[in-house]
Each structure stands twice: as C-alpha cells, then as structure tokens.
C-alpha positions as CSV (number, residue, x, y, z in Angstrom):
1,X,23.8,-23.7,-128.5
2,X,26.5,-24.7,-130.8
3,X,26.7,-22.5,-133.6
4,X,29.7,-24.2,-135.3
5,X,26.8,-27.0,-135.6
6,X,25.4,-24.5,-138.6
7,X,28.3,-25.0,-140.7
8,X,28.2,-28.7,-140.0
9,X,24.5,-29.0,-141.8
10,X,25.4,-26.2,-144.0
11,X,28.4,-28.6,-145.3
12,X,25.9,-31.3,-145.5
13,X,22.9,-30.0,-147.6
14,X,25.8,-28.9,-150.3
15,X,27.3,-32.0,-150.0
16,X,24.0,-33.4,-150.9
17,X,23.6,-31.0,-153.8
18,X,27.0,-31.7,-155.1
19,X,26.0,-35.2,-155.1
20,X,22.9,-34.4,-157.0
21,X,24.1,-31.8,-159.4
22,X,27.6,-32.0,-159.2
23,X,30.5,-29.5,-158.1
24,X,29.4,-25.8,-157.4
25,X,30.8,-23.2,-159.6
26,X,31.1,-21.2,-156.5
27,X,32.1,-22.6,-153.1
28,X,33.7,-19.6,-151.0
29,X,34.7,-19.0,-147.7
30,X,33.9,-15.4,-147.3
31,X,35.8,-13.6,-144.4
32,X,34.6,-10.0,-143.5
33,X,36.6,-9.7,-140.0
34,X,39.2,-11.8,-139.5
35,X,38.8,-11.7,-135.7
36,X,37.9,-15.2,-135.1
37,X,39.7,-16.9,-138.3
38,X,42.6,-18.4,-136.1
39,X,40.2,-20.6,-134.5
40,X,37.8,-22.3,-136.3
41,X,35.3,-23.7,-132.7
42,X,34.7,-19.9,-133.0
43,X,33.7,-19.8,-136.8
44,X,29.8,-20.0,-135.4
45,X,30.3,-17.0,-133.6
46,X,32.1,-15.7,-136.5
47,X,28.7,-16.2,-138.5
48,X,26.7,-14.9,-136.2
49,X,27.8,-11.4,-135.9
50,X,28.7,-11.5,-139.6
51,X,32.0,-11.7,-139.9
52,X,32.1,-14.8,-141.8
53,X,29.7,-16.1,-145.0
54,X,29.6,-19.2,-146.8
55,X,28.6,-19.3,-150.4
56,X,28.2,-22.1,-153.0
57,X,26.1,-21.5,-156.4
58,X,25.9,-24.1,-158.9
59,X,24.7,-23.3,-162.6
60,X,22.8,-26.0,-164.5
61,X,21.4,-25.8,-167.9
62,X,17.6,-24.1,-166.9
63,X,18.4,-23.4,-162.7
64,X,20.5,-21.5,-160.8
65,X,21.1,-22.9,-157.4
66,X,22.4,-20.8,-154.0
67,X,23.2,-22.0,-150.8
68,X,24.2,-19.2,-148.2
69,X,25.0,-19.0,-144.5
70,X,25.5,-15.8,-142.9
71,X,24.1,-13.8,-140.0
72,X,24.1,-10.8,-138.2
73,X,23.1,-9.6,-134.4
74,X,24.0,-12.4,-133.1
75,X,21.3,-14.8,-135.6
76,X,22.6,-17.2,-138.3
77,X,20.2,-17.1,-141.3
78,X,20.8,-19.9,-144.3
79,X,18.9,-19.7,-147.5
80,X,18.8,-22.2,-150.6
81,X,17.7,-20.3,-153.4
82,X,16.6,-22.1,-157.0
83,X,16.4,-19.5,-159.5
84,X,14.8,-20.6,-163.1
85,X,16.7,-18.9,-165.4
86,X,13.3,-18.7,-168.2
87,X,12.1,-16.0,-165.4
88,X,15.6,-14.4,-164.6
89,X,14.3,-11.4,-167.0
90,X,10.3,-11.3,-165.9
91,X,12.4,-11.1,-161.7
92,X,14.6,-7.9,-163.0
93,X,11.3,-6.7,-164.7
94,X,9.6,-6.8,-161.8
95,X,11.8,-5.6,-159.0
96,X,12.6,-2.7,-161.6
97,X,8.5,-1.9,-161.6
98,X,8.8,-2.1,-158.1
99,X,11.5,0.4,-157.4
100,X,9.6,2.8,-159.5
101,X,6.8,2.7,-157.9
102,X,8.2,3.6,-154.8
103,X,9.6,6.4,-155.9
C-alpha cells in the first residue's frame, strides 16, 4: 500500500551489494516528469506511473551487476541483473539471430 516502501528495500539490497562489491559505478536518480519531485512521500507514486527510475550498476572484473526500480500503469517492477561478461558477445549474437529471424 506504501509504495515509497519500494525504494526503502530498493536502498537496501544495493546497500547490501555495495557492501559486498563495493561502490556502484552507476547510482542515479532518474527523473522523467518532475511532477511529484517536490515531495518525496510521493516518490512511489512517482515510480509507479514511471516518472521516476532508480539505477545502480556496478562493474567487477568478470560480472556486470544492475539493480533497477521503475514502473509503469500504476505497477513498480525491480530487476537485479548479473551479466557475465565471457557471454556478453554469445547475448549480442543471439539477440542479433533473433531479430533476423523475425524478420
């Protein structure tokens, strides 16, 4: 019911990462529509019909790591994404194949 409480866990799990694999090269603050930015108990709502994003990526030696919250319709989605970067260039590959073969 409180949406603001998704930023609040959001902050948490990359505070865990940080702790883990030390500060993001990315953190942002990613404002669309800055409707709701002079009051942050709305930043939730701000979320939800995507007018706000959060974003932190850190970049370790063999892993790519993002965290994201964002939403849209009125739904807040957050994703944390490891990404080995020995398979960055067999993903491209792949998505390219697939592209292709839709068209």
């Amino acid at each position: 019911s409180n949406k603001n409480l998704y930023i609040s866990n959001f902050k948490d799990i990359n505070n865990q990462l940080t702790g883990k694999y030390g500060k993001p090269k990315r953190d942002d603050v990613i404002w669309l529509d800055d409707l709701y930015k002079d009051d942050p108990s709305d930043y939730g709502m701000a979320i939800s019909v995507g007018d706000l994003r959060y974003l932190a990526e850190w970049d370790l030696p063999e892993t790519e790591i993002q965290s994201v919250l964002q939403g849209d319709n009125y739904e807040i989605n957050f994703w944390l994404e490891y990404i080995g970067k020995a398979f960055k260039e067999l993903e491209k590959n792949v998505i390219e194949k697939a592209k292709k073969d839709i068209w």
